[in-house]
C-alpha positions, 0 to 999 in steps of 0.5 A: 890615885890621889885623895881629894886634897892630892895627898897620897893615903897616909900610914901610922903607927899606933899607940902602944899604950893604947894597943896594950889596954886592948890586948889585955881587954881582949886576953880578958874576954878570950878568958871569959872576962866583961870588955871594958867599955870605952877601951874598945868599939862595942862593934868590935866587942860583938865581932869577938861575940860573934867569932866565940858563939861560932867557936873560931880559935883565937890560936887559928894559925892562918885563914882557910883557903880553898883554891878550887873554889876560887876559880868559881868564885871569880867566874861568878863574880866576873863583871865584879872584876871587870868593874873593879879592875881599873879602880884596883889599878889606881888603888895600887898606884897610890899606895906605892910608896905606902907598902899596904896590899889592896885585896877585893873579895866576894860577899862571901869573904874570899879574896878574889884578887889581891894586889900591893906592896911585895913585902907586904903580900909575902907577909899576907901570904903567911896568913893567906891573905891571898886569893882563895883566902876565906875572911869572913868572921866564921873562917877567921875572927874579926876582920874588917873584911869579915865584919863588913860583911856581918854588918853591911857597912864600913868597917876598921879593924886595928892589929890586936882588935882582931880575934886570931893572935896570928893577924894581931900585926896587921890592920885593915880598913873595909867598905862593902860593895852593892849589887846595883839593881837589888842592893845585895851585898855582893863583895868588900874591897879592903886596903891592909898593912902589917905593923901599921894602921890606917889614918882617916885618909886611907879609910875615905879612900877605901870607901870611894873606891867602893863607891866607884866599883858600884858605879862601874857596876851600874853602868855595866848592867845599864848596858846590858839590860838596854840589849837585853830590854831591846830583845824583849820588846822585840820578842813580846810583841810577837807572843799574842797572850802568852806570858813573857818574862826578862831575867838577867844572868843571876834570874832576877826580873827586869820586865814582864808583860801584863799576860805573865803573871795570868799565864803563871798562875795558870800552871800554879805559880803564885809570884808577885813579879817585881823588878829585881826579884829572884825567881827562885831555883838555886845556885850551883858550885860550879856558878851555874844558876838553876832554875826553879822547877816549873820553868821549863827548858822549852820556855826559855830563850837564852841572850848574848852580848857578844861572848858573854850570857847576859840574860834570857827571855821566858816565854810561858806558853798559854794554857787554854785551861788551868792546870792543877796547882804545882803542874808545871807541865802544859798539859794542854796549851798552844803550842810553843814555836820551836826555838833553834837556839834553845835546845835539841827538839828531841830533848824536849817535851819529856813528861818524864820528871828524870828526862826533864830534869836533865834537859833543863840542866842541859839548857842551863849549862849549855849557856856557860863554858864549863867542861860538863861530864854526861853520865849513864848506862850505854844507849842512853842519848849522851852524845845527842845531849852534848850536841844539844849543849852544843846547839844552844851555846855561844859555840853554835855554828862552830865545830863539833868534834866527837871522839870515842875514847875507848874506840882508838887503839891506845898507842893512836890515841895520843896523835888523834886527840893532839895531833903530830909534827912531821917526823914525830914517828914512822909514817906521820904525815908530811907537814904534820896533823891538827888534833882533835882538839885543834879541829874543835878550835872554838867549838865543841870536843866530845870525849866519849867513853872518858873513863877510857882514857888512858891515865898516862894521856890523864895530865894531858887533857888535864893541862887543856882544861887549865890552860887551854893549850895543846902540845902536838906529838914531836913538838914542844910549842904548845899552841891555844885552843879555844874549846868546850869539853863535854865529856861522857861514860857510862863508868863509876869514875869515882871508884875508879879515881878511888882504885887510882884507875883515874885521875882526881884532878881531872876528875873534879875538873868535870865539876857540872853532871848531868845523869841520863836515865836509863830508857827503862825509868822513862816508860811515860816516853816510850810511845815517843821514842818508838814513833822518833824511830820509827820517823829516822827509819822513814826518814833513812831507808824510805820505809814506812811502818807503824807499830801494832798495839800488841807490839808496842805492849810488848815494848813497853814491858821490856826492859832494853839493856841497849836503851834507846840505842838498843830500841832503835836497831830494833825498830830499824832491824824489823822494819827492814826485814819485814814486808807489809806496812804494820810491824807487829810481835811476829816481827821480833828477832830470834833473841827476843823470842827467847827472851827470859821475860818475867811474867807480869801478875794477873790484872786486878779482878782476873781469877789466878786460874786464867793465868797461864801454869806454865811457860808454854814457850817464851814466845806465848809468855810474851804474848801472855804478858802483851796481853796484861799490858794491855788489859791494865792500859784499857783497865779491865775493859775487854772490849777496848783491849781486843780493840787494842790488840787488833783481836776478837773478843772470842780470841782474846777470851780463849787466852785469858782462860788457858784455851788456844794461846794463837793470837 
């Protein structure tokens, strides 16, 4: 690209009268002297303030980089890129002949993309001037790149101006570029050379390109919000008094309706909702926006255009009274309609904080491919959450493939996640087979029990994760999958990457967690869980039962090890095994019975003499136990607990005081 008078940027040497007077001012501070104004730019001079307050060293052989952050860094920053890349397109073919380096950065100094002159970027490369490279004052002195960043505004940058003695050849000249719609600093554009500065040519080109980069910014986010506005009119028409709001991907307002900010208040959130605002919450490493607590999974509808996430729709559910201030959960509400492309119905409503958290994480990383790692006890529903993320991402509709790492044989392992040519081994099939992740393609592959996985077969699904690509067993082609991992084991991964029992690369790989709980720390939905097995036992064998208030007192003072996996065998093992319509504690299985369960206090109020002296088997004790649940549910009341035992008075009397222990 060629300036506006069709001129090539010009490159210049600089003084070296003038390079000396600022080299000698510059040792002068480094040793604690006054700068002499004049001979250096005050900016520069409270660049170096700036870079000595923040202790960097001047001896600071190159710039930090971190190469694992940069795969994020560029995922966040993706429509930068995008706009960006045929502006940095012509930036390089106007400097051909010029031997600078083009390089484009995030708002926090990491260089994302870096392009130019070979010899200059081998030059760059000594220093890390490469993608991954942090710039910013704090990491690496003065820059232009760095200083742009501190003072939102152009910046140049001349060889011995610079704070670090190892980038003293080099010059560079700066421009920021601003978000479109809030006006953030969100990335610098910077043009730099070895042993030569910039003349006011090449400046004006940097701070045009920036201009253009935002412009293109503009432009994109016009597209996208036009959908996006589309979906919200067509939504809110449709939600009578509830509260809509429209975020775009980074959860900033674009429109609400004029029940969102009544319908907020409601469930105790005081926000002023202007356009362009941040609704709060956070972001994550992995480039995956969290939400503030009180929006909830069930609220939130997330938009598409295309393969791409733009955005979402937030539909707050109307209280019919107001909650207490910082209730975030609707108590009392209409209820919402379902959304088929959220998330499972059996992840939401959760009053337990644990659950809540894990589905709204779920909700939120269903919406970006990133490989995603459930981690929890066995039983506790991981393969129903990844199905879930499943359900509410671009992949709905496609496959899911579940595998049970730890369930194969090992030396089959290899062929069923990868699958085999024909001849790769005695007895493979003629013409081959697809693996699983071949059968995935453009879906989802869940990897249960990953910490089974075998080490050698570890660089294997570590190549998937980088390159999308799969090699069948026999073969040497490799051939590109499309596919989004969920992965889940109930394992410490990280001491067995600490015991070298697993990979660390892979394992940092899984940068996105999500822990389940297990069922005995979500005792608020236990009831719930009891009545969804007990549908899938109506549902699966025609059976229908109900569960007696003795029962399910039991149930929730027992501490399931199995979690829900372990609860619901057991619904299912008594309601097939029982006759009449109600399963109650006689219904329990032989291991139950003799259960080695702990004996729960006395209520409050209750003499210690009506506590039994001594264990008059395991069963009385679980009666004993069911009792003091519900004596504590009913709080003291008699009446109301024989009514929730399905017992007399006089029956529940005789066993408080020791008398006959029969229910």
């Amino acid at each position: 690209m060629a300036l506006a008078d069709g001129r090539a940027p010009a490159i210049r040497t600089g003084s070296m009268d003038e390079a000396m007077r600022v080299l000698r001012m510059r040792e002068a501070f480094l040793s604690g002297g006054t700068p002499v104004h004049g001979c250096v730019s005050e900016l520069v001079v409270e660049s170096w303030r700036r870079c000595r307050d923040k202790r960097v060293d001047p001896g600071l052989p190159a710039a930090p980089v971190d190469a694992a952050y940069l795969e994020v860094a560029q995922r966040e920053q993706g429509a930068l890129l995008d706009a960006a890349r045929p502006v940095l397109r012509d930036m390089e073919d106007s400097l051909a002949d010029a031997g600078a380096m083009v390089l484009l950065c995030n708002g926090a100094g990491v260089i994302l993309q870096a392009c130019g002159a070979p010899a200059t970027r081998d030059a760059g490369a000594e220093v890390n001037i490469v993608p991954g490279g942090i710039w910013a004052e704090g990491a690496a002195g003065t820059n232009a790149v760095g200083m742009a960043i501190a003072l939102d505004r152009p910046a140049v940058i001349r060889n011995v101006e610079h704070y670090c003695d190892a980038v003293t050849r080099w010059s560079c000249v700066a421009s920021p570029i601003h978000d479109p719609l809030d006006g953030r600093l969100i990335g610098v554009l910077d043009l730099s050379h070895c042993e030569q500065v910039f003349d006011d040519y090449a400046r004006s080109l940097v701070l045009s390109s920036s201009k253009r980069i935002e412009q293109a910014l503009d432009c994109a986010r016009l597209r996208s919000e036009t959908m996006l506005v589309e979906a919200y009119l067509e939504h809110s028409a449709r939600q009578g008094s509830d509260g809509v709001l429209l975020l775009d991907r980074q959860g900033r307002l674009l429109r609400s309706n004029e029940h969102a900010l009544e319908a907020l208040r409601a469930y105790g959130v005081e926000l002023a909702l202007r356009r362009g605002m941040a609704l709060g919450g956070e972001w994550q490493a992995q480039g995956v926006w969290r939400p503030p607590a009180w929006l909830q999974p069930d609220w939130v509808r997330p938009i598409f255009q295309g393969q791409d996430y733009v955005g979402m729709l937030v539909r707050i559910p109307r209280l019919l009274r107001r909650a207490p201030a910082g209730v975030g959960a609707p108590c009392e509400s209409t209820a919402m309609a379902p959304e088929p492309d959220t998330l499972d119905p059996r992840l939401r409503g959760h009053r337990g904080a644990a659950m809540r958290k894990a589905a709204m994480q779920a909700l939120r990383v269903a919406v970006v491919d990133v490989p995603v790692l459930l981690e929890g006890e066995t039983g506790t529903g991981k393969e129903i959450m990844a199905q879930a993320i499943h359900r509410a991402s671009k992949r709905a509709g496609k496959p899911f493939i579940a595998v049970n790492c730890g369930a194969i044989p090992r030396e089959l392992l290899a062929s069923e996640l990868f699958g085999y040519v024909e001849g790769a081994f005695t007895g493979a099939r003629r013409g081959g087979q697809a693996g699983k992740f071949e059968q995935a393609d453009g879906g989802t592959l869940f990897l249960d029990e990953l910490g089974e996985l075998p080490l050698d077969l570890q660089p294997y699904l570590l190549r998937v994760l980088e390159d999308g690509k799969v090699t069948r067993l026999g073969s040497d082609k490799p051939r590109a999958v499309n596919v989004r991992i969920v992965a889940a084991t109930n394992r410490d991964l990280r001491s067995a990457m600490e015991e070298g029992r697993f990979r660390s690369d892979l394992y940092f790989r899984f940068r996105v967690g999500i822990h389940l709980p297990p069922l005995r720390e979500r005792r608020e939905d236990l009831d719930r869980y009891i009545d969804n097995a007990l549908a899938e036992v109506a549902q699966r064998h025609g059976i229908v039962k109900t569960v007696s208030a003795a029962l399910r007192a039991f149930l929730h003072g027992y501490d399931f090890p199995g979690n829900l996996r372990e609860l619901h065998n057991l619904i299912e093992q008594m309601a097939v095994m029982s006759d009449g319509g109600e399963l109650g504690l006689e219904h329990l299985p032989e291991h139950l019975h003799a259960a080695q369960v702990t004996c729960a206090a006395p209520p409050s109020g209750m003499a210690p003499s009506m506590a039994p002296s001594a264990a008059p088997g395991m069963l009385k004790e679980i009666e004993w136990r069911t009792i003091v649940e519900a004596l504590r549910l009913e709080q003291g009341n008699r009446s109301r607990t024989a009514r929730r035992l399905g017992i007399s008075r006089t029956t529940l009397y005789r066993r408080l005081v020791g008398g006959e222990h029969a229910l």
